[in-house]
VEXMI-783967 format. One record per residue: x, y, z of N, C-alpha, C, CB in turn. Coordinates in steps of 0.2 Angstrom, whole numbers, plus 5000, padded with zeros to 4 digits. Each point is the difference from the previous one (the first is absolute). Glycine has a CB too. Layout:
N
XYZXYZXYZXYZ;...
//
This chain:
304
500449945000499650065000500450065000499149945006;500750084989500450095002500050065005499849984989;500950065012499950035005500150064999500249915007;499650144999500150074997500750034997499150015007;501150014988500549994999500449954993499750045012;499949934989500449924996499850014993499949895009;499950144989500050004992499750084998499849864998;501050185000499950064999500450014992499850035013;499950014983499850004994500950024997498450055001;501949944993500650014999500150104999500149854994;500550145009500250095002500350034993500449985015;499849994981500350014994499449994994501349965005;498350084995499449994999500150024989499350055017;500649904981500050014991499650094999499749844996;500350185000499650064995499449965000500950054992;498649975007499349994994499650024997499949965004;500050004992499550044991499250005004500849904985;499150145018499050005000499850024995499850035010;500049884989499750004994499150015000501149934997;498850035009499350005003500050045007499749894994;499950155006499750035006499550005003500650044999;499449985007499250015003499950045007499949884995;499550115005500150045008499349955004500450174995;499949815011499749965004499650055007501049904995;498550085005499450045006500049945004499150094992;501149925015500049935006499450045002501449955005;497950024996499350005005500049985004499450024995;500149995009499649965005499250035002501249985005;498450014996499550025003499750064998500449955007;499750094986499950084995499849964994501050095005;498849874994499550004993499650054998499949905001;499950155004499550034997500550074995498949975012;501650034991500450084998500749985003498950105002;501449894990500750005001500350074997500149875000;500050175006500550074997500550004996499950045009;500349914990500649984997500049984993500349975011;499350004988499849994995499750064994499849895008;499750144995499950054999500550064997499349955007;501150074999500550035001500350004992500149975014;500249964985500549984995499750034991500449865010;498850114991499850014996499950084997499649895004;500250165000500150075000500350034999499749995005;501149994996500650045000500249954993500350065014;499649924983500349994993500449934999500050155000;499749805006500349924997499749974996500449985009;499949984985499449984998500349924999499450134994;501249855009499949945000499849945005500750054993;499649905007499649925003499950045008500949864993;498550135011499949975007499949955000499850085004;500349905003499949945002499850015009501149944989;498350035014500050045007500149925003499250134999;501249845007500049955002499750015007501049964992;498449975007499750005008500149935001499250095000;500849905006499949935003499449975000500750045007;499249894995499749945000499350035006501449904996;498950115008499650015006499750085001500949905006;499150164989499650044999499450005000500750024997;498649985009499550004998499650044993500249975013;500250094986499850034993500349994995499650065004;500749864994500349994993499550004995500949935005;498550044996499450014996499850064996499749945008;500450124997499850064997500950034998498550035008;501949954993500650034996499949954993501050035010;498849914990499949984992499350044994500749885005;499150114999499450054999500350084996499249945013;501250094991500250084997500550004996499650055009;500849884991500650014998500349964995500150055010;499449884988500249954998500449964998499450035001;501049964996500649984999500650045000499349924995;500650125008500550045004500349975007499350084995;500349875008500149985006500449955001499150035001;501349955002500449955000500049985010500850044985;499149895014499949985005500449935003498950074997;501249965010500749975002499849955008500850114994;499549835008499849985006500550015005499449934994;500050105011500750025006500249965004499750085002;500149844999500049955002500749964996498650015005;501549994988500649994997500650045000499349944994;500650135008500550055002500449965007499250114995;500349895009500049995007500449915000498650105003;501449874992500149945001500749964996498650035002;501450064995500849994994500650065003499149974984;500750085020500550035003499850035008500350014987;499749935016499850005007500350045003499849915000;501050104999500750065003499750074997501249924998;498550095000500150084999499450015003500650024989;499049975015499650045006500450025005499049944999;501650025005500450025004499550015007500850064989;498849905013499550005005499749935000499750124999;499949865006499649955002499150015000501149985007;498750084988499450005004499649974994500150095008;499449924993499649964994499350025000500649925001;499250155002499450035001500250064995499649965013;500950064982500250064997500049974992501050065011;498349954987499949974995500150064992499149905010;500850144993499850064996500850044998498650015006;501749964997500650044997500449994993500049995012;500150084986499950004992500949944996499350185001;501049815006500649954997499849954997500650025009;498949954990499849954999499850014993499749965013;500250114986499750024991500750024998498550065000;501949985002500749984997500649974999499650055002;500349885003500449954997499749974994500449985011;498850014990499549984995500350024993499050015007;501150084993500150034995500349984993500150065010;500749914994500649964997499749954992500650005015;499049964989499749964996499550014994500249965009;499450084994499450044997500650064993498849995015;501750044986500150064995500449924996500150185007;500249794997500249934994499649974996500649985005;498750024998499649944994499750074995499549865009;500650184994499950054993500350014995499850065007;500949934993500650004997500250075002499849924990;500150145016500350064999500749995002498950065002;501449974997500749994998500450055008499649994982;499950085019500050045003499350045002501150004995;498750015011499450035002500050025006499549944992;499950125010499950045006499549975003500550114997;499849895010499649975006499650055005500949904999;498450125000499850065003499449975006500350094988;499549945014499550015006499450034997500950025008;498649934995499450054996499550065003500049904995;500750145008499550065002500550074998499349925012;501150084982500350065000499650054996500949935001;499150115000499650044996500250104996499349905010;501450074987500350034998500850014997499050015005;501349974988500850025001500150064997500449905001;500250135002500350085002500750014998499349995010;500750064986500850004999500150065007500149964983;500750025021500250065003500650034997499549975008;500650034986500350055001500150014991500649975015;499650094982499950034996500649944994499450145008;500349894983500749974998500550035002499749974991;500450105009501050025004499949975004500550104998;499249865007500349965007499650065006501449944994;498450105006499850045004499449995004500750074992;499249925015499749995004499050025000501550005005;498249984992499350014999499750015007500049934990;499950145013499450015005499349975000500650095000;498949904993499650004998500249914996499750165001;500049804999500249954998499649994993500349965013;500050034981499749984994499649964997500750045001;498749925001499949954997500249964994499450035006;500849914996500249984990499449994998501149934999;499050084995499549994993500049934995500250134999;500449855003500249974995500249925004500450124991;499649855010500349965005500449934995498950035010;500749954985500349984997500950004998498750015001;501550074997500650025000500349995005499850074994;499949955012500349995008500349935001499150085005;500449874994500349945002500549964995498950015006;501050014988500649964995500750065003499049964985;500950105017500750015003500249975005500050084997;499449885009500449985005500149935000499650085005;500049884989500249924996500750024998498749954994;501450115002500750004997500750015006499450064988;500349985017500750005003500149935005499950124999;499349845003500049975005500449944994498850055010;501249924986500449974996500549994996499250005001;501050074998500850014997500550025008499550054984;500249945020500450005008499949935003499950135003;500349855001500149935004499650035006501149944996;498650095004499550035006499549945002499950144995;500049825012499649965002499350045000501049945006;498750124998499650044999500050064999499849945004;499850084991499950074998499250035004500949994987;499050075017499550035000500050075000499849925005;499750134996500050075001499750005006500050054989;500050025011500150015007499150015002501550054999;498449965008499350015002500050075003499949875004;499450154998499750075004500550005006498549994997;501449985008500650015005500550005001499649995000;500849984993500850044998500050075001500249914990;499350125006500150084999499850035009499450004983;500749965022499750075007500450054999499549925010;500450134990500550085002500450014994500449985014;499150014979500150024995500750014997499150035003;501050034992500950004999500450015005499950044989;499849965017500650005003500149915004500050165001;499849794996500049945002500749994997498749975002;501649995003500749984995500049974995500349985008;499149974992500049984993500050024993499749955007;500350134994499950044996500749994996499150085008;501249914996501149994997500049954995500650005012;499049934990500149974997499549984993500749985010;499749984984499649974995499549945002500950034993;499649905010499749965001500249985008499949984987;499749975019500350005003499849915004500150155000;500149845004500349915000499649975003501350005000;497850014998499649975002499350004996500750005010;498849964990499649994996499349985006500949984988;498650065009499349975005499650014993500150045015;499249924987499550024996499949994993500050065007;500449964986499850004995500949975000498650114998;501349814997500649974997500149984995500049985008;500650044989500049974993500449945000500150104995;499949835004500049945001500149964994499350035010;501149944988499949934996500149925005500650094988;499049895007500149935002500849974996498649985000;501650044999500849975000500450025006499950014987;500050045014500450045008499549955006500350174995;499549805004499349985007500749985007498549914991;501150115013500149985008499550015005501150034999;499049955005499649995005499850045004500449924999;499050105002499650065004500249975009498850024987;501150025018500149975006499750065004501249924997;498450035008499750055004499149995001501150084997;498749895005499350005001499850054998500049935009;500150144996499850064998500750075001498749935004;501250114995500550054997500449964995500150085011;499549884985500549964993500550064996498849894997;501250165003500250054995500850045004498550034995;501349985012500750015005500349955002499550085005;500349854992500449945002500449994994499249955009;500450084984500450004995500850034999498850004998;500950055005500850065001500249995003499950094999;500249885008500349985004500849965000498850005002;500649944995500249935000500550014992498749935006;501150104990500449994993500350044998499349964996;500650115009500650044997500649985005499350114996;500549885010500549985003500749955000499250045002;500449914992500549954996500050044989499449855013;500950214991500350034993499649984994501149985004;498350004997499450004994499850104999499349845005;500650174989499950085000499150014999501450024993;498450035010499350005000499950094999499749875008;500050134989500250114996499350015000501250024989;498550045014499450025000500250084996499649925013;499950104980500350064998499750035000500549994996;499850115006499550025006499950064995500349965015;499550024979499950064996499249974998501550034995;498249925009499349984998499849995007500149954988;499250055013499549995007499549974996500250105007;499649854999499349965001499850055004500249874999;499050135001499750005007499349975001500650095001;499449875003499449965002499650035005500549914996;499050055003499650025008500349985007498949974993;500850065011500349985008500149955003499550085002;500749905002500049925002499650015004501149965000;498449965001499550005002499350045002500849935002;499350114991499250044998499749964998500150094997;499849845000499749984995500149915002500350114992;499049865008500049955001500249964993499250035010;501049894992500449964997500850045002499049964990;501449995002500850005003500249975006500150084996;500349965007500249985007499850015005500450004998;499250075002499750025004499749965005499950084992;499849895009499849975006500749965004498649994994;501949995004500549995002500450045005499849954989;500250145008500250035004499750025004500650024993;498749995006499650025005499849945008499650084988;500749865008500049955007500649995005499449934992;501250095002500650015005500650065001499849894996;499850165001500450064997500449994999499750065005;500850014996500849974998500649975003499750084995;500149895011500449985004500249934997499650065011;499949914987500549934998500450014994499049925005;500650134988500349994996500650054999499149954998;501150075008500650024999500749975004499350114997;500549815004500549955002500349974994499549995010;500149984985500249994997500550004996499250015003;501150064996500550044996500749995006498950094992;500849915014500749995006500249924998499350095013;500149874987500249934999500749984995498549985002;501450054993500450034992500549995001499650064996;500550005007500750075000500050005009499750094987;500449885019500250055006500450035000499849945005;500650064990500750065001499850064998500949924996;498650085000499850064998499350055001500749944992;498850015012499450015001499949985006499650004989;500250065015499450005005499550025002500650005002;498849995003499450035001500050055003499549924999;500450154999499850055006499350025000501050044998;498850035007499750034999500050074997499849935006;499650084988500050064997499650055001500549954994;499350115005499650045000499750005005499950004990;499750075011499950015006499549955005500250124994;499449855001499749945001500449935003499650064991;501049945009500449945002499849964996500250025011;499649984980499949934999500849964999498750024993;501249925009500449944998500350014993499249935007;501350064992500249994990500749985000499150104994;500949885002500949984997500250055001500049944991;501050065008500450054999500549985000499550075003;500949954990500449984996500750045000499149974995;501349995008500850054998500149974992500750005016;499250034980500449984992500450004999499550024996;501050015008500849995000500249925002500350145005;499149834997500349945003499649954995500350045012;499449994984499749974995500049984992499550045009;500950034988500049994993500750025000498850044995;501449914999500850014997499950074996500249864997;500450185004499950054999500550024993499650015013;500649944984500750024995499749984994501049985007;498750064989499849944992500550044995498549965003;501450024992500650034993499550074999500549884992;499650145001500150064999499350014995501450005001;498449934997499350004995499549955005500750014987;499350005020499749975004499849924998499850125004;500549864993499849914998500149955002500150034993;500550005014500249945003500450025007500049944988;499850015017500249995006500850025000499049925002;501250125003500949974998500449975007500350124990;499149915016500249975005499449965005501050114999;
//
């Protein structure tokens, strides 16, 4: 049986021709209104979706109903039963957690044949360019028009670089505007939320829940490169406005459990504190103890 750790993807990662792409929508429980879907359509995508729901959705009925062979449907019980190591827990009452539609994933953008494709959430409800062509810091966030364009640039870079993951960046990134550090940089050495992903690059998702902080963790740590480019914004809806997803997940355990997780990983590099004036519970990340910090000059490869 495999263990966390025991089979990670090759670090000297080939080039790739995306010849087939796609963009994958992970659901749960939102048949009536996927933003995301929507979203894509709006702003000017006009190729394949594909939305992946589980076996055990009481509204798989009315996702095939709106969406019909759009749907692709996966069993969480053969997830659960082909990569037992990547929950990294004992429980078995945490049914809804979206890890189980992203190892799925893997499989599902292969029997497509996509070659390369994005892995989204189905509650975003907008992308955003920040920051102008001369590079110059957008107060006012531009919506794209064109998304199409957008994404064949980030299939082109995520493939003529050995980049494990590519993302952009989220609403959060930006708190305290241009004067957020990240303002400095182009790209920076983590990815949440919105992923450019081939099935040739695949590895192993890990983490019952915070699956996305266990991503960075765990993979940058072992010199795998993961670039988030902060010249684009997602933004979705709030966490747990909205029934389905996970939401009831986090509303049963807030954020205390799922910010062990990420400690389970990485101890060298993650603890739990408290934040905000609130005292909630949450991760916190020293990245100096986390991401290799030396790559070449056309960012394509790890050097240390």
């Amino acid at each position: 049986m495999n263990t966390v750790g025991s089979t990670l993807p090759d670090r000297d990662m080939q080039k790739l021709e995306p010849v087939k792409r796609g963009v994958l929508i992970l659901s749960h429980g939102r048949a009536g209104r996927l933003d995301t879907f929507e979203m894509l359509r709006d702003q000017g995508y006009t190729g394949e979706i594909r939305i992946l729901v589980d076996d055990e959705d009481e509204q798989l009925p009315e996702y095939v109903k709106n969406f019909g062979d759009a749907v692709c449907v996966y069993s969480k019980n053969d997830v659960q039963s082909r990569y037992p190591h990547i929950f990294c827990d004992a429980f078995d009452d945490i049914r809804n957690a979206v890890i189980f539609a992203r190892q799925a994933a893997w499989d599902v953008a292969a029997s497509l044949g996509w070659d390369v494709f994005i892995e989204l959430d189905d509650d975003y409800t907008g992308v955003y360019f920040k920051f102008d062509g001369n590079g110059k810091y957008l107060t006012s966030e531009k919506r794209v028009k064109c998304l199409d364009a957008v994404f064949d640039a980030l299939y082109d870079f995520y493939c003529s670089t050995r980049t494990l993951v590519l993302a952009i960046s989220q609403s959060g990134d930006w708190i305290g505007g241009r004067r957020a550090h990240r303002v400095r940089s182009p790209f920076w050495r983590k990815t949440m939320n919105f992923f450019v992903l081939s099935p040739h690059r695949r590895f192993d998702w890990l983490g019952r829940i915070n699956e996305d902080v266990c991503l960075n963790v765990f993979y940058n740590s072992r010199g795998y490169l993961l670039l988030t480019v902060a010249s684009l914004q997602v933004r979705q809806r709030a966490t747990q406005q909205r029934s389905g997803g996970m939401t009831g997940e986090y509303r049963k355990y807030g954020t205390y459990l799922k910010s062990f997780f990420p400690v389970l990983l990485a101890p060298a590099a993650v603890t739990v504190a408290k934040i905000g004036t609130h005292e909630r519970v949450h991760h916190n990340i020293r990245w100096r103890n986390v991401a290799v910090g030396v790559v070449d000059s056309e960012c394509s490869r790890v050097l240390v």
